[in-house]
N, C-alpha and C positions, 0 to 999 in steps of 0.2 A: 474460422477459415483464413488461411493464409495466401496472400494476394503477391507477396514479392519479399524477397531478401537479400538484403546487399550487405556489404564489410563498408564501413564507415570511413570516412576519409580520415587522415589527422587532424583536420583543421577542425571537422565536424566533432571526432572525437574529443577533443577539447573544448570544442564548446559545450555539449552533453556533461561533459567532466565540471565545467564553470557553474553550469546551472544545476546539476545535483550538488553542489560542493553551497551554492547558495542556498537549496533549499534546505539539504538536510547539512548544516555544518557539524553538528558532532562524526561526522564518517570522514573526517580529511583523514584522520590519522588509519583507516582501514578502508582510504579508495583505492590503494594499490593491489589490497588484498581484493576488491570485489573486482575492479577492471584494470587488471595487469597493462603498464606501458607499453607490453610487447606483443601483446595479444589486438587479435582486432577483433572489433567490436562491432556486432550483426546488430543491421536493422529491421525488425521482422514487420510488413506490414498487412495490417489485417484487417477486413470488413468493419464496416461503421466506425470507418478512421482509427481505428486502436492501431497505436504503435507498442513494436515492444523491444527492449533493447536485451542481446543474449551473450555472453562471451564467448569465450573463443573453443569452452564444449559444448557451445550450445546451450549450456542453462540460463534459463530466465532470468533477469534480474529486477529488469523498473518497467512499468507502462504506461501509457499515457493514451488519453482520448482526444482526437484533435491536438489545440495548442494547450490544453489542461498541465495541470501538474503532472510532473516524472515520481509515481508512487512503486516503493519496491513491491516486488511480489512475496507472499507467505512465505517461499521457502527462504527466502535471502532475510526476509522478520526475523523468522525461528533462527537462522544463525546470528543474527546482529539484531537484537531484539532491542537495542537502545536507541536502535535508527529513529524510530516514530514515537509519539507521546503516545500515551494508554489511555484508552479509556476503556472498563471495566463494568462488564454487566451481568447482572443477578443470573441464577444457577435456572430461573423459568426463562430466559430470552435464548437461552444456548438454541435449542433446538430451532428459533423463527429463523436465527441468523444464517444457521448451517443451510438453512432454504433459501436462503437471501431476501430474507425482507430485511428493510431499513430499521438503525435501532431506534426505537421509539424515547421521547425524554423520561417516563416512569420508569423504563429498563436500565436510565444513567441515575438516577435518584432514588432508587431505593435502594432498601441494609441488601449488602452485597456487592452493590456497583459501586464502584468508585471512578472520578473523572478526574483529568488533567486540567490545570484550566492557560487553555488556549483560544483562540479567538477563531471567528466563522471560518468557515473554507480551508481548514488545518488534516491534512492528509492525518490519521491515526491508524492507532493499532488497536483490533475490538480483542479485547482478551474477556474470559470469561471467570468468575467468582469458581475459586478451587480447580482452574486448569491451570498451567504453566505455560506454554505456549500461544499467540495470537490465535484467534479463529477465523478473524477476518481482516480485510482494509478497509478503512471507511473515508468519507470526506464530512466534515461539522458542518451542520447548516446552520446554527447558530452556536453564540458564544458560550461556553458553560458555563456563565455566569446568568444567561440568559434561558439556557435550558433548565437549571438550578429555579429561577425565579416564574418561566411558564409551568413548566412540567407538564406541558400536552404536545403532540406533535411529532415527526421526525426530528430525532436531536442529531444525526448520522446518518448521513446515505453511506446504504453496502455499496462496496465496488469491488469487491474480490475476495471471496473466503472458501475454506477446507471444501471441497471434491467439487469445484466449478470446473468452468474448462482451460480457467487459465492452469487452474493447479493440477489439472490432469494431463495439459498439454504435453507430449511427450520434447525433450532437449532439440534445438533445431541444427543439422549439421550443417 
């Protein structure tokens, strides 16, 4: 549900530009591509604090909960799939994910998954063994070095995958 939407200030818009450009540094050289200079940049805000940031058609781009991370959404993955590190899970988790349960550490550890190794609280990309594209966003609850060595537990909170309501949300004008 959407609660209010405003055009971004410049001052604002550069700061949102500072802090994606920190978090995700390989997109410097395709931030002009995702948020044009000239375009302005909609703030959408939505129930239980979700922010979400839209350009200037309206399409989605990054969301955040509260003061949490600015994570892209699916559609903006599937085009710049280099934004977020991977993590990769066997061909039986496909279906829990698509329902949003969290990936579990035996879905990042067995033949088929494959993981990044990045450290706790690292915004990824859940892709799945023999798709091509993301299926979800996730945030790491522990380290995959640690997920690697428990193998029990949430290795990945879902935060956003294939026909939720972020990704159905229709463009905001």
């Amino acid at each position: 549900m959407i609660s209010n939407v405003n055009n971004a200030k410049s001052s604002v818009q550069k700061g949102i530009k500072a802090s994606l450009l920190a978090q995700y540094p390989q997109i410097e050289t395709y931030l002009d591509q995702i948020l044009p200079k000239k375009d302005a940049l909609k703030i959408i805000k939505c129930h239980e604090h979700i922010e979400i940031l839209a350009g200037q058609s309206g399409e989605l781009l990054f969301f955040r909960q509260r003061d949490g991370p600015y994570c892209p959404t699916l559609k903006l993955v599937h085009k710049y799939p280099f934004i977020l590190p991977h993590m990769q899970v066997d061909k039986g988790a496909i279906r829990f994910v698509l329902s949003g349960a969290n990936i579990m550490c035996p879905g990042l550890t067995s033949p088929g998954a494959r993981m990044t190794r990045v450290p706790k609280d690292t915004v990824v990309a859940v892709m799945a063994e023999g798709k091509q594209h993301a299926l979800g966003i996730g945030l790491t609850k522990l380290k995959a070095d640690d997920i690697l060595e428990k193998n029990k537990g949430v290795g990945v909170d879902n935060i956003h995958f294939l026909n939720d309501g972020l990704w159905n949300m229709k463009p905001v004008k």
